[in-house]
C-alpha positions in Angstrom: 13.3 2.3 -38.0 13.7 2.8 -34.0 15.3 -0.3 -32.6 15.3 -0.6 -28.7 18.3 -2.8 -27.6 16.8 -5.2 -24.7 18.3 -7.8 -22.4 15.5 -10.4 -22.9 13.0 -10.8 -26.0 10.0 -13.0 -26.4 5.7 -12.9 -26.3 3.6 -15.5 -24.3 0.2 -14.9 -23.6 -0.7 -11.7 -23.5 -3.5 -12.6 -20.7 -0.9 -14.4 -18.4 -0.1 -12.1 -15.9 3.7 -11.0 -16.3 6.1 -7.8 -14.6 8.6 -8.6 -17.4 9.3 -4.9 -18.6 10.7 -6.3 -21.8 7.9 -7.9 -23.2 4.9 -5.8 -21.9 6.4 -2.6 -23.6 5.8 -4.6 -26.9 1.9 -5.6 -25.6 1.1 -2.1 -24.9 2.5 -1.1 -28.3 0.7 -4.0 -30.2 -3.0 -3.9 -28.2 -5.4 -1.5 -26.5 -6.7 -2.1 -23.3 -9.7 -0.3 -21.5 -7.7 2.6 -19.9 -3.8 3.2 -19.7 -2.0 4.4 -16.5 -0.6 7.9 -16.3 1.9 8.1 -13.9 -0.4 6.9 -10.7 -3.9 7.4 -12.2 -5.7 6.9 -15.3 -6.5 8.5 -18.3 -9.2 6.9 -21.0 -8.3 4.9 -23.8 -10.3 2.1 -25.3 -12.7 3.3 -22.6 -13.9 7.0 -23.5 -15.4 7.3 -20.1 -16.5 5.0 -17.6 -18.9 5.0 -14.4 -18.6 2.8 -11.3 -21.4 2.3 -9.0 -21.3 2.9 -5.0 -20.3 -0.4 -3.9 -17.6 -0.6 -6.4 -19.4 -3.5 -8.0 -20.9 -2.2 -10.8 -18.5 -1.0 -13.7 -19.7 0.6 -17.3 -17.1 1.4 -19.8 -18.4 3.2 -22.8 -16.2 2.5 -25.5 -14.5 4.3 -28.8 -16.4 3.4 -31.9 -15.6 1.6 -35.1 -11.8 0.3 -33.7 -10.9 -2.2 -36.0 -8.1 -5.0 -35.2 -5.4 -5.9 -36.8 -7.1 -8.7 -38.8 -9.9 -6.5 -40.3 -12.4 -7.9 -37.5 -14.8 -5.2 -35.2 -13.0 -4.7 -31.6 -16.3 -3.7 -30.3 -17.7 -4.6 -26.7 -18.3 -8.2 -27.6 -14.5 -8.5 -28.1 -13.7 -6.6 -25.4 -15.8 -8.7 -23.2 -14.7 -12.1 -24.8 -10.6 -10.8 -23.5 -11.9 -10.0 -20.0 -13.8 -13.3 -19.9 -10.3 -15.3 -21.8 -8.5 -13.3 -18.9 -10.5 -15.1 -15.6 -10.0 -18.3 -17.4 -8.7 -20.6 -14.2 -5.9 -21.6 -16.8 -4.4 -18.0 -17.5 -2.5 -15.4 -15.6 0.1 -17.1 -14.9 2.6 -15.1 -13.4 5.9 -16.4 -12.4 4.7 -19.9 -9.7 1.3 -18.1 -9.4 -1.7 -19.5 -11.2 -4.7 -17.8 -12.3 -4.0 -14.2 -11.0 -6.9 -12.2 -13.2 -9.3 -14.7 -11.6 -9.0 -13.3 -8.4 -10.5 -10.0 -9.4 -12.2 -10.8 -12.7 -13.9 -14.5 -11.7 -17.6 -14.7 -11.8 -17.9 -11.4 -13.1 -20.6 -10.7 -15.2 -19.9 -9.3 -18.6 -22.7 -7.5 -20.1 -22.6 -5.9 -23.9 -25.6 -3.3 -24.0 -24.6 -2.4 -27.2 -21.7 -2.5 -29.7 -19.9 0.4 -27.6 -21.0 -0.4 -24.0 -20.1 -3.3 -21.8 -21.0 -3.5 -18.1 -19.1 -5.7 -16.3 -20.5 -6.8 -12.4 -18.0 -8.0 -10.1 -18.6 -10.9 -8.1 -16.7 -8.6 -5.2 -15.9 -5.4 -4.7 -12.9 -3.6 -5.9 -12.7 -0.1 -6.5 -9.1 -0.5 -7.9 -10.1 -3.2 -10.5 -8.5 -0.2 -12.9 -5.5 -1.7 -11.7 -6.3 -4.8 -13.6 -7.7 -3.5 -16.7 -4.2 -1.7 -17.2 -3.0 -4.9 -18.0 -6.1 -6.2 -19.7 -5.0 -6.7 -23.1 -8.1 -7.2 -25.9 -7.1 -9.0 -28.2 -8.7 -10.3 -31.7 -10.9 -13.4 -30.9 -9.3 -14.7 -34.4 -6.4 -15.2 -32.6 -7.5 -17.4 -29.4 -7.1 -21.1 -30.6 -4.1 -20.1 -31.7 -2.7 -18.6 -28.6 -4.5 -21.9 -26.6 -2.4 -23.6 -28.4 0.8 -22.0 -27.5 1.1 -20.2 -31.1 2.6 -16.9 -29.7 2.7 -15.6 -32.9 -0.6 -15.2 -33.3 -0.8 -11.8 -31.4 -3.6 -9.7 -33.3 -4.4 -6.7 -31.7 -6.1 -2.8 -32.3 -2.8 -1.1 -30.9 -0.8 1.6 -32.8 1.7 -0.9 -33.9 1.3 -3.6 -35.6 3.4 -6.6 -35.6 5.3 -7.4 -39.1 7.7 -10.4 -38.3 9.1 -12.4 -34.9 12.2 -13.9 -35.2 14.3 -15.5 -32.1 15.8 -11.8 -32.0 14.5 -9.1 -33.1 10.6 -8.6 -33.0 9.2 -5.6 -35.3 5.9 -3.7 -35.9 5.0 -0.7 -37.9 2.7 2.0 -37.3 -0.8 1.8 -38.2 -2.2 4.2 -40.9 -4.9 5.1 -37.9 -5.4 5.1 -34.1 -8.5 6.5 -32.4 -5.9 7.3 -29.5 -2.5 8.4 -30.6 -0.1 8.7 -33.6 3.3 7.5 -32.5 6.2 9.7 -33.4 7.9 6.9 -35.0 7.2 4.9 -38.2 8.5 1.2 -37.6 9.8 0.2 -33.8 12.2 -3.5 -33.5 12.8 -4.8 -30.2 16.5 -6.2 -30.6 17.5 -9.1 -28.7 20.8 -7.7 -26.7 21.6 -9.6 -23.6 24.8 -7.7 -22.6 24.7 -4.8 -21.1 27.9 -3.3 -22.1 26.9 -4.2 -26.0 23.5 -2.6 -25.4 25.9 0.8 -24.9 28.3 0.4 -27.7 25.5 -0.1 -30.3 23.2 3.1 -28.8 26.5 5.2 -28.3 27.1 3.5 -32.1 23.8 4.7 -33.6 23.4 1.3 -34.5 20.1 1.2 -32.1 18.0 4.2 -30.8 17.1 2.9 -27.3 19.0 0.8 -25.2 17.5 -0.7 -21.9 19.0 -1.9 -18.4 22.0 -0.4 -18.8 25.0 -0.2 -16.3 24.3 2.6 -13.6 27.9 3.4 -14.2 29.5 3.3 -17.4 26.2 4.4 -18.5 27.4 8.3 -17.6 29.4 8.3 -20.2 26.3 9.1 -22.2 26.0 12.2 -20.9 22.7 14.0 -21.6 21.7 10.8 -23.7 21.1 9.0 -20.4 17.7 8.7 -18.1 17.8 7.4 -14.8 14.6 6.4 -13.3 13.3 4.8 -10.1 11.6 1.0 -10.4 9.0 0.5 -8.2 10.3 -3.4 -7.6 10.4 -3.7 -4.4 13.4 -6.0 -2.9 12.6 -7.2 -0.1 13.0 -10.4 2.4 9.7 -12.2 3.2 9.3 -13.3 6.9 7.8 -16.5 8.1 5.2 -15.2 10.4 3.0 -18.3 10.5 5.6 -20.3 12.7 9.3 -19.5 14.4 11.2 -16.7 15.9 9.5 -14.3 12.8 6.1 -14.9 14.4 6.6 -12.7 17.1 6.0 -9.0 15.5 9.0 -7.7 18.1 11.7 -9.8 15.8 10.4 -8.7 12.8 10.8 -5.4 13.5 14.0 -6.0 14.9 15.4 -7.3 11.5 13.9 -3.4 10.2 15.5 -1.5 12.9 19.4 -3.5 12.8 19.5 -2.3 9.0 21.9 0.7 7.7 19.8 0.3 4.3 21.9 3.4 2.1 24.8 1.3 3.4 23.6 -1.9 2.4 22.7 -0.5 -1.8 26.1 0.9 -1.4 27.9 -2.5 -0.9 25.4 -4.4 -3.0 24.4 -2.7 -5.7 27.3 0.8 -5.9 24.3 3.1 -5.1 21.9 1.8 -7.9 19.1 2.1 -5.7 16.8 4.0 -3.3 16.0 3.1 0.5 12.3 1.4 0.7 10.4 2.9 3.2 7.5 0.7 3.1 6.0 -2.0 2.0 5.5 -0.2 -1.8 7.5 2.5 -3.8 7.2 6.0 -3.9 5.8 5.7 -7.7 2.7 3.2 -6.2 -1.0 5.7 -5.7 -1.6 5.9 -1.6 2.0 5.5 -1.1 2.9 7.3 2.2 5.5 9.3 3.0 8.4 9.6 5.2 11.8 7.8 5.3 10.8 4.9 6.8 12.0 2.8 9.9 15.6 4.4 10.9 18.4 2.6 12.5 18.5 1.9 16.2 20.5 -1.4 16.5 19.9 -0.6 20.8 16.2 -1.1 20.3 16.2 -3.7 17.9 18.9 -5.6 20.5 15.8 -4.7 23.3 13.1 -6.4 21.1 15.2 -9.5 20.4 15.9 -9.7 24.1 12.3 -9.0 24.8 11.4 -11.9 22.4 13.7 -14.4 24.2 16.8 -13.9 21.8 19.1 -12.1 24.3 21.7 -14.7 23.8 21.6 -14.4 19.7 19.2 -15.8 17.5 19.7 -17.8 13.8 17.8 -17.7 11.2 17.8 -20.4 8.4 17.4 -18.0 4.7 16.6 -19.1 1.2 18.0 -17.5 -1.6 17.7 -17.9 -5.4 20.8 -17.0 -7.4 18.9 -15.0 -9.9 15.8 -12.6 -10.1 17.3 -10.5 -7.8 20.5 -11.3 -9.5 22.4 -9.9 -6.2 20.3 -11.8 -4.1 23.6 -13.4 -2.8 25.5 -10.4 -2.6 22.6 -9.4 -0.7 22.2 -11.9 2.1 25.8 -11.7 2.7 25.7 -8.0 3.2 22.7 -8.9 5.4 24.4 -11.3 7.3 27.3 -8.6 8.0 24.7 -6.4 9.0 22.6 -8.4 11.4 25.5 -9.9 13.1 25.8 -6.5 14.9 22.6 -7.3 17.0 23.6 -10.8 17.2 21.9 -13.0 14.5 23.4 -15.5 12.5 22.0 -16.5 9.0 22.4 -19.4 7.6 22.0 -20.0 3.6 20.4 -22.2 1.7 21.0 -21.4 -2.4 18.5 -22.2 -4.7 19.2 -22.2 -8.3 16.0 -22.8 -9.9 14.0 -20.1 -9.9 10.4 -21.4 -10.9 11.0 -24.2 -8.3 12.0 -21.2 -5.6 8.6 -19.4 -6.7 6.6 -22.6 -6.3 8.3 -23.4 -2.8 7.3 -20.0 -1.7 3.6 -20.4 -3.1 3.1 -23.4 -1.3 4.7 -21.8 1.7 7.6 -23.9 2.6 10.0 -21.1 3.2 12.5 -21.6 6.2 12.7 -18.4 8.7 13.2 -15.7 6.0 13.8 -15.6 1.8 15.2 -13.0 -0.9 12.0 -11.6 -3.4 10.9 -8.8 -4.8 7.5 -7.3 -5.1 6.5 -5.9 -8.5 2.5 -5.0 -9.1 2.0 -1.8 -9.4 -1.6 -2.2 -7.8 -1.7 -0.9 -4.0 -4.7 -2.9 -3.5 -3.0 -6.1 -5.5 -0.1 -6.3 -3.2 -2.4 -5.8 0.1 -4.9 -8.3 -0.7 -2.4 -11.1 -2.7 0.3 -10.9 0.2 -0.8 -9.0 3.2 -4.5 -10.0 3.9 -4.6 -13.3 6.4 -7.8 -14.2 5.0 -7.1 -14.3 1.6 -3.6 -16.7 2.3 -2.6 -15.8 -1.3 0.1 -16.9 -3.1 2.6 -15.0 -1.5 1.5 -14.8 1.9 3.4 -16.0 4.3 1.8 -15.8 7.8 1.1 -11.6 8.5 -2.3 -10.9 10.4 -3.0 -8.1 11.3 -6.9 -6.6 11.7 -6.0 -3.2 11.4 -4.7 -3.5 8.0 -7.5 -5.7 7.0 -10.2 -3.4 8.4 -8.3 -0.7 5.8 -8.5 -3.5 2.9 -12.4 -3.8 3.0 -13.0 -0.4 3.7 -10.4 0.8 0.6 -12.0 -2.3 -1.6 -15.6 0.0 -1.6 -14.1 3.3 -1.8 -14.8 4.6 -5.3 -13.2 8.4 -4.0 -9.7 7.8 -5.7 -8.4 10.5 -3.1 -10.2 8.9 -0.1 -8.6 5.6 -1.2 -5.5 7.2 -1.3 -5.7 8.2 2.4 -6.6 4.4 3.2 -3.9 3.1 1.8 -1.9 5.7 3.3 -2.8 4.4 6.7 -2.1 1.1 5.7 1.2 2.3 4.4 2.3 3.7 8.4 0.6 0.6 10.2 2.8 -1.7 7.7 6.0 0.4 8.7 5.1 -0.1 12.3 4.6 -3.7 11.8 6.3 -4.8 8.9 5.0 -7.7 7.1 8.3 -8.0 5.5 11.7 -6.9 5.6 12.0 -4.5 2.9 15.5 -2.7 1.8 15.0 -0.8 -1.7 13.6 0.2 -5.5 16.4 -0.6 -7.9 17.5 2.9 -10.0 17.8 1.7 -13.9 19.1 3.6 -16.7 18.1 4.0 -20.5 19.7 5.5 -23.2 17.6 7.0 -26.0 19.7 8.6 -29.2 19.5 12.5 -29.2 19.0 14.7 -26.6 15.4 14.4 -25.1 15.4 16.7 -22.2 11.6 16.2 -21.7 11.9 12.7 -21.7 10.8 10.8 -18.7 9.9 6.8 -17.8 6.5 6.0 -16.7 6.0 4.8 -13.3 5.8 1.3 -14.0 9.4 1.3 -15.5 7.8 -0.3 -18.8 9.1 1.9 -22.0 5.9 3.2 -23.6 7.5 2.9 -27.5 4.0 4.4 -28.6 5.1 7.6 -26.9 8.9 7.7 -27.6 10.2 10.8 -29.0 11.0 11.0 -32.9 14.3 9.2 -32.6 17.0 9.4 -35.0 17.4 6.5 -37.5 13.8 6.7 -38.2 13.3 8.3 -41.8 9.8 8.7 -41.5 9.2 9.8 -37.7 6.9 13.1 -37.1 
């Protein structure tokens, strides 16, 4: 058996909406969804092919034949199109003080089965990058609905590679099906272990008591030598600014905030090096990100803007901050603070220790000036339209206008052209550095240590471990 050490362990819903790492590598091990994403496109799965139509409406999926869930029952395009439809629900996708996030894209769509292996599904807008979604689209067994409705998360049936064999409050397991239409994973039986140190998740991979272990220290993780995989999150830390009202309203602070920071020195103080400088508003592993290093320092014109603003005397800015998720988001205000007061702004902290309550008093838009979060969908078009886009107000907006970057949103919303729609998001990607939205820093570095050297072994983009495509891993009698 391969056992993955993990800090955190559990299953909710698989159609709530969710960036936790930990639990959707065991979703995508367990169910099937539409398409999966390869690196920053897509490749078919469920879906042999699929055809959208010019105003990025109109979406057919023609779909493998004869896959059979879990329980025995046909996962055919009348199951398929029961998930999707489970999915817009107004009482799932729930994401962390979001509500209903699917139903943004996938409400009022209509869901058409032509025939047991074709579904056409007709948005009630367009979005050329509703692929985005589907990524995360889990289908799952209709047997297993009521169930999962009534908060029984054991009841997670799906058509995957793995099936699950037994949940317990640590260690979650699932062997390999005799069959996939997609893919025969190189290992017989995978257990996600419940492991919340880090230091413990070493000793037991460097033990050969586990085969993976996850989130490990960016240090003492070296000592793994060849063993060890560093890879690039594309979490986004970042400050969001209160542009609706006070001194972040007026663009020329904003970007004064950008322009005070010595970001490689700020991931050196906060986080030893564990991280890469931000350059805009998404990471380098996000499709249409741009290029370039970003806004550079230049405290003398960020001193220039302030003064232009009317803060040549020194301006203060109220901030809130959780103490967890980021867990240095203290560590990072105060090396923020240090930083700013070199242009003459003061912060002034107010903690937060319950995080859902934080996420909720962001939602509803009650943040002071300025306050520590991260950005995690791996959708270009997701994080443009939920937290950019002044018309939308969605749940993390917090003010922004700005008409070029909506005239980019509508016209990259009806671009089926994946390389045209890179482009536009492209531009979007150099207006946003020119007028930031938000003040954003950097894309944690995180480190995992598989058993065995695995020189071709590399992360996906989203930073999720795919277990379906591990390597045969020692400890596993029956991997090939």
């Amino acid at each position: 058996m391969t056992i993955i050490a993990q800090a955190r362990l559990g299953l909710h819903d698989p159609h709530d909406c969710t960036d936790a790492s930990d639990e959707l590598t065991i979703y995508h091990a367990i169910y099937d969804t539409l398409i999966r994403r390869v690196g920053q496109d897509f490749a078919p799965h469920l879906a042999r092919e699929w055809r959208v139509s010019d105003d990025a409406r109109v979406w057919t999926f023609h779909l493998h034949p004869d896959v059979i869930f879990h329980d025995g029952t046909a996962c055919d395009a009348t199951a398929v199109a029961a998930s999707l439809e489970r999915m817009a629900r107004a009482d799932k996708g729930y994401t962390l003080g979001a509500p209903a996030v699917w139903r943004q894209y996938l409400g009022g769509a209509g869901l058409d089965v032509l025939d047991a292996t074709t579904l056409r599904v007709t948005l009630a807008a367009p979005m050329a990058d509703l692929l985005d979604v589907l990524e995360q689209g889990f289908i799952v067994a209709p047997s297993a609905f009521a169930a999962l409705d009534a908060r029984d998360y054991t009841a997670q049936i799906g058509s995957g590679p793995y099936r699950l064999t037994e949940i317990t409050p640590d260690q979650i397991t699932a062997t390999r099906t005799a069959t996939h239409f997609a893919h025969r994973p190189a290992n017989a039986a995978i257990a996600w272990r419940l492991v919340p140190d880090a230091t413990t998740r070493l000793a037991l991979l460097q033990s050969g008591e586990v085969q993976v272990a996850n989130s490990l220290d960016f240090k003492t993780s070296r000592s793994l030598g060849a063993r060890r995989h560093e890879f690039l999150s594309p979490v986004a830390i970042i400050y969001l600014l209160n542009a609706a009202k006070g001194p972040l309203a007026d663009p020329r602070t904003r970007r004064a905030l950008s322009l005070a920071l010595d970001r490689p020195a700020l991931i050196d103080t906060v986080v030893e090096g564990a991280a890469r400088p931000l350059p805009g508003f998404i990471s380098p592993n996000h499709f249409g990100a741009g290029t370039g290093t970003g806004p550079k320092q230049d405290r003398a014109l960020a001193q220039k803007l302030l003064a232009e603003a009317g803060h040549a005397n020194g301006l203060t800015l109220e901030v809130d901050c959780p103490t967890r998720l980021p867990d240095e988001a203290e560590r990072l205000t105060a090396a923020l603070a240090e930083q700013l007061s070199t242009i003459g702004i003061t912060l002034r902290v107010h903690l937060h220790k319950e995080r859902e309550d934080y996420a909720h008093m962001v939602r509803r838009k009650e943040i002071r000036d300025l306050c520590v979060f991260d950005s995690s969908p791996m959708s270009t078009y997701r994080v443009l339209y939920e937290k950019i886009d002044s018309r939308i107000e969605g749940a993390w907006w917090q003010g922004y206008s700005n008409p070029e970057i909506e005239a980019l949103i509508d016209l990259g919303r009806v671009t089926t052209d994946r390389a045209a729609r890179a482009g536009i998001w492209q531009n979007a990607y150099k207006l946003l550095q020119d007028d930031p939205a938000w003040l954003t820093l950097y894309n944690p570095l995180r480190v995992i240590g598989l058993a065995g050297e695995n020189p071709g072994f590399t992360m996906p983009a989203d930073g999720v471990i795919d277990a379906v495509r591990l390597p045969p891993l020692p400890g596993d009698a029956n991997a090939s």
